[in-house]
N, C-alpha and C positions, 0 to 999 in steps of 0.2 A: 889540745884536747878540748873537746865539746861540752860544754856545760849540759846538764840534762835537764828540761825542763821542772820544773815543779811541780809536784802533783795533791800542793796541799790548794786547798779553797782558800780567797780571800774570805771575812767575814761575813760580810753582806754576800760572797754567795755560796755558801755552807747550807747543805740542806736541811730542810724543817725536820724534827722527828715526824715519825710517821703517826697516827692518828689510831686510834684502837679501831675505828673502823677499817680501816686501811692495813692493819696487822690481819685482821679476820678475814679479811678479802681475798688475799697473799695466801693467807695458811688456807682457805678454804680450796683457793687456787690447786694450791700445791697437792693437796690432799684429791682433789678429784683427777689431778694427772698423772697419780701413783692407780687409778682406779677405785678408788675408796666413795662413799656418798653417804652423806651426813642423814643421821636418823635423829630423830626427837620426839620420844615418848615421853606423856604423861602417865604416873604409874600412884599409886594409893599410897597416901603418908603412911607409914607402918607408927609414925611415933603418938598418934593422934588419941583420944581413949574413944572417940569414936570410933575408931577402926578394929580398937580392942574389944571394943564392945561387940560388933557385927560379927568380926573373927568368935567370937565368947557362944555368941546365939546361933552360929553356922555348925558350930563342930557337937554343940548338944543337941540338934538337929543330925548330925550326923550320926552321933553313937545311938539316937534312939531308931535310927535308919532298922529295916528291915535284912538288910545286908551289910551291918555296922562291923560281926565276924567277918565274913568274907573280903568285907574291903581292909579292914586292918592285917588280916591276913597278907595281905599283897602287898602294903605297906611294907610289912616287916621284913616279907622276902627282899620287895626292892632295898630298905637299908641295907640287910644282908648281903646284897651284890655291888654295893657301892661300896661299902664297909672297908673290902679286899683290894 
């Protein structure tokens, strides 16, 4: 009977892990031969109080809107229809 070769590596040639670049490269890979393509937005820290703030001076600007009813109106409808 035939012995079967071996299929473990000597140590010296066991391959290196692979490299986090080298992981990115592979999944990025793999990911655009499923069809898929990477997006990267920048988007506003919500956690900032700068943000709170501008959000703070937008929306009292808002309500003293001349159409401050009519747009809360539509507001509500749309929670209304999301609500269900």
């Amino acid at each position: 009977m035939a012995s079967k070769p071996s299929t473990r590596r000597a140590k010296s040639q066991r391959a290196r892990p692979k490299s986090s670049r080298e992981k990115v490269r592979t999944y990025r890979k793999r990911m655009k031969a499923k069809g898929m393509r990477l997006v990267q937005l920048w988007v506003p820290d919500t956690r900032t109080a700068e943000f709170a703030k501008e959000a703070r001076r937008q929306s009292l600007l808002a309500n003293r809107s001349s159409h401050a009813a009519e747009d809360q109106a539509w507001v509500d409808a749309m929670a209304d229809r999301t609500a269900n």
